[in-house]
C-alpha positions in Angstrom: 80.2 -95.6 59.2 79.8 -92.1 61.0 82.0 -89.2 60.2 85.1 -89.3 62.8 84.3 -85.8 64.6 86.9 -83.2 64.1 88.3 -81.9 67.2 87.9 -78.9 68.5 90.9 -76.7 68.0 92.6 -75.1 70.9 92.6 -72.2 72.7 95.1 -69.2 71.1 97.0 -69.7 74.3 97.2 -72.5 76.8 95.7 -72.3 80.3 97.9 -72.6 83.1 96.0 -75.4 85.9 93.5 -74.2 87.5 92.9 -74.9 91.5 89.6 -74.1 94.0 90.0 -73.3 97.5 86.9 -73.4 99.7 87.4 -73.9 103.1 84.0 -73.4 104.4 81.3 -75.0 102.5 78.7 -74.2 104.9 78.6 -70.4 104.0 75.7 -69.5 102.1 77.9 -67.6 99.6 79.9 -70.7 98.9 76.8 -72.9 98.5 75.2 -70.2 96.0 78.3 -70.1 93.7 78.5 -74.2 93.3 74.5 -73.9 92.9 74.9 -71.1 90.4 77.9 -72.0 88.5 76.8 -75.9 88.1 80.7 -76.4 87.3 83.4 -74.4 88.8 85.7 -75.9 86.3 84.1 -74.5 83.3 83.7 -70.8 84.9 87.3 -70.6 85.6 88.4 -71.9 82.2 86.0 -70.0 80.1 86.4 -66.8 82.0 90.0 -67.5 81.1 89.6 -67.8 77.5 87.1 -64.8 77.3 90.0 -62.6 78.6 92.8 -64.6 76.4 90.6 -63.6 73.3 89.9 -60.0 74.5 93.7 -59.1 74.9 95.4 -61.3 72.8 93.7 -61.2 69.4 95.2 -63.6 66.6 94.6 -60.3 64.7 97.0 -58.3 67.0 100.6 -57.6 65.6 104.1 -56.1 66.9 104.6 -52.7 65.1 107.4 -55.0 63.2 104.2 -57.2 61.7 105.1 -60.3 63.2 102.4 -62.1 66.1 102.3 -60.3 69.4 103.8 -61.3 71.7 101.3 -63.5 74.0 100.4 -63.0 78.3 103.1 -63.4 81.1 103.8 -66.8 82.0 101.3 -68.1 84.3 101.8 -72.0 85.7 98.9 -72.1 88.0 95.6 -69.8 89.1 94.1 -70.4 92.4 90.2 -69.4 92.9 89.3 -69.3 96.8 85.7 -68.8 98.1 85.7 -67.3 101.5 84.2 -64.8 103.4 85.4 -61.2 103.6 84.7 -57.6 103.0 84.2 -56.1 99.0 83.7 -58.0 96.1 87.4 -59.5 95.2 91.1 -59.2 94.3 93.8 -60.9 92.6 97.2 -61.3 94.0 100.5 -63.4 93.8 100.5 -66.4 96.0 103.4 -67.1 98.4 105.1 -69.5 95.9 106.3 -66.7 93.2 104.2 -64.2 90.9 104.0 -67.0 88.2 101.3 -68.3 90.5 98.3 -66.7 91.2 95.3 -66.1 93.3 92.0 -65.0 92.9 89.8 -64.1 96.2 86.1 -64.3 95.7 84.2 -63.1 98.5 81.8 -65.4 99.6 79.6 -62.9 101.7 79.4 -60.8 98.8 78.1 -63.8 96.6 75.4 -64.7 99.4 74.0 -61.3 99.0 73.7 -61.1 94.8 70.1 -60.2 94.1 68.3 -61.7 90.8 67.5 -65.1 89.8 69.9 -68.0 89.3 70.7 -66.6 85.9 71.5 -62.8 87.1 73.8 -64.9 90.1 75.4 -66.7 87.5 76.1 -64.1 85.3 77.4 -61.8 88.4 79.9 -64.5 89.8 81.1 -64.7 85.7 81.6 -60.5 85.5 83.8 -60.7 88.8 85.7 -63.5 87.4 86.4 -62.4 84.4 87.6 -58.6 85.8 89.8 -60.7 88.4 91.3 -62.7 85.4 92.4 -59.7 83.4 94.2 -58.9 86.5 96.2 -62.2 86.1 97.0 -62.0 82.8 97.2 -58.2 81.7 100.4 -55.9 81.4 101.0 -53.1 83.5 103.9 -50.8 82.1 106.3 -52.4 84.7 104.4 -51.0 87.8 103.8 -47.4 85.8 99.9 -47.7 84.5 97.6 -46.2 86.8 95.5 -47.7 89.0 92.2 -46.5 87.0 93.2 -47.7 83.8 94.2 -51.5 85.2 90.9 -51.8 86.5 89.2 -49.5 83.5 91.0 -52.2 81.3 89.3 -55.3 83.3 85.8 -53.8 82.9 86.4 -53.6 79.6 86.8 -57.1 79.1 83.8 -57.6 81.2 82.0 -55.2 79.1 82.8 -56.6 75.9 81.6 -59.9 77.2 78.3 -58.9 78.4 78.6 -59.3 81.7 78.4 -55.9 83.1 75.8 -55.5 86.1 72.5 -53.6 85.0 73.5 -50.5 87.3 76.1 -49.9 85.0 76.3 -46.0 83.5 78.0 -44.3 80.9 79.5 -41.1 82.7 81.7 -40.1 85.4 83.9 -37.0 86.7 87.3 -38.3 85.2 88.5 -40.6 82.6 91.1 -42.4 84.4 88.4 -43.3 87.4 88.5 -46.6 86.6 86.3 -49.7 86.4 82.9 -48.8 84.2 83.7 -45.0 84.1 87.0 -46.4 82.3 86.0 -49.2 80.6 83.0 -47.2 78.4 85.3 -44.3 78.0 87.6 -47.0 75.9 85.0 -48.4 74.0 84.1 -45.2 73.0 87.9 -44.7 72.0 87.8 -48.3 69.7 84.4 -47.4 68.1 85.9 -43.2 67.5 89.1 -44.6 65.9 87.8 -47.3 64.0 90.3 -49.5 66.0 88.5 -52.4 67.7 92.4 -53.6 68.8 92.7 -49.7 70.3 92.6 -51.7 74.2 94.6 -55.2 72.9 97.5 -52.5 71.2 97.4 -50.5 74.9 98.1 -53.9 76.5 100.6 -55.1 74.3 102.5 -51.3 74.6 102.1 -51.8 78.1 104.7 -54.9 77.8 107.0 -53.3 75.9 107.2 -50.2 77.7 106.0 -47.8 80.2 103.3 -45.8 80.9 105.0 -42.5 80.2 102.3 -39.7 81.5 99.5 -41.1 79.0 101.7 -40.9 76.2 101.3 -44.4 75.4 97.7 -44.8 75.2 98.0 -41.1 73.4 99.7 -43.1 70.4 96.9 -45.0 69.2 94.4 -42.0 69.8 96.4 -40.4 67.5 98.6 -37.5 69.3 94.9 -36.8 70.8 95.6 -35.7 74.1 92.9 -38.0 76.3 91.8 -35.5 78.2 90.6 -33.5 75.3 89.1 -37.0 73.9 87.2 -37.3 77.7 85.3 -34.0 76.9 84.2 -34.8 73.7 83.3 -37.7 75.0 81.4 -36.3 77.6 79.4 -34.0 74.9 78.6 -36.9 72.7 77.0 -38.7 75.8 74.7 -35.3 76.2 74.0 -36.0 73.2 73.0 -39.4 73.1 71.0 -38.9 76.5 69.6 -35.6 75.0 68.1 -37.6 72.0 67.1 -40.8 74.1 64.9 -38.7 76.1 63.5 -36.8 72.9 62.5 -40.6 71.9 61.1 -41.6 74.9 59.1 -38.3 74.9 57.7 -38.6 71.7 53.8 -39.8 71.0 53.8 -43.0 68.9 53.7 -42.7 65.3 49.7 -43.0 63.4 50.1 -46.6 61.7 48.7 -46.6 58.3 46.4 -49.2 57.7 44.4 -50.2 54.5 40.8 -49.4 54.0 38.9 -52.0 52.5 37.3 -51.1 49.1 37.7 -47.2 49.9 41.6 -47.6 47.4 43.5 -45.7 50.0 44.6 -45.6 53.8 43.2 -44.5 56.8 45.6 -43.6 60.2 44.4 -45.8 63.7 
């Protein structure tokens, strides 16, 4: 007799139902996301538990020891396809904030370059930024706007699914989006602290923003701004020595002469 499968176990936390709203299924944009995303089902859920994972790690504590505390209660999220301007946004529906929305523009979706893979992986980035949105903690209104959304393309980033005109770089740290979200992986990877964004999320629960001291806690007493310009020269660096690579002529293989006992360079 065959082995009764074990079930898979389930997600860290639950997620809340999950609703589509498509009210024109004419659009090109809204025929190119059920075409490239196969089932819409599927995106929303595992968009959901790539952000679940990527805040709420069963490796993140309370600074008592015990399990952190988990996301705000959420009992439904909404997805709707429809034309506008931009890309997207999140938002409370009309019911309460406990239910959420998640706009997806459908122009912007009919006009995603690439093949159906790139598409796919596009409508999956957006998603999954919208989703932090839903399920993040914002000091209590106090985080900046730049670090929300540098916090959301984090997530992204972490998950692969950051566009290919994505750069390292920027004029300020708190810009938000990519500039942000690189700036904080560079932060996890400088402080040997791969929670460094989860422990910033879970701070932003308990308490407020408080001028950048919070996130200043788990950089050490660091001041950030300090931390953005050595970022900054560590990126010269890195771009400095890419370039030096790309510059250099290929290396002379060694290869074996036959009978002669030694090598010869090609």
């Amino acid at each position: 007799m065959a082995p009764t499968p074990t079930p898979s176990p389930p997600p860290e936390h639950a997620i809340p139902p999950l609703h589509l709203q498509v009210l024109n299924l004419k659009h090109d944009g809204a025929q190119r996301f059920f075409s490239h995303t196969s089932s819409p089902y599927s995106a929303l859920e595992k968009s959901c538990e790539t952000v679940l994972a990527a805040l709420y790690p069963p490796t993140l504590v309370s600074e008592h020891g015990s399990p952190a505390p988990g996301p705000p209660t959420i009992r439904s999220i909404t997805l709707h396809v429809r034309p506008f301007g931009g890309v997207a946004h999140t938002c409370d529906s009309d019911l309460d904030e406990q239910h959420k929305e998640v706009h997806l523009s459908a122009d912007y979706v009919a006009q995603v370059g690439g093949d159906s893979r790139r598409i796919n992986h596009e409508i999956r980035g957006v998603l999954v930024h919208e989703l932090v949105h839903v399920f993040q903690w914002n000091g209590h209104g106090s985080c900046p706007g730049g670090v929300i959304e540098g916090i959301a393309d984090w997530v992204r980033l972490g998950a692969d699914l950051g566009p290919p005109h994505w750069r390292e770089g920027g004029d300020r740290w708190d810009a938000g989006y990519q500039t942000t979200a690189y700036f904080l992986a560079w932060l996890s990877t400088k402080f040997k602290n791969p929670l460094l964004v989860p422990e910033l999320n879970l701070a932003l629960r308990l308490g407020g923003w408080e001028d950048g001291k919070t996130l200043r806690n788990l950089c050490h007493d660091k001041y950030v701004e300090d931390l953005w310009d050595e970022y900054k020269e560590d990126l010269e660096k890195r771009r400095k020595k890419e370039q030096e690579h790309e510059q250099d002529p290929p290396k002379p293989v060694p290869t074996h002469t036959a009978g002669g006992g030694g090598y010869s360079v090609q």
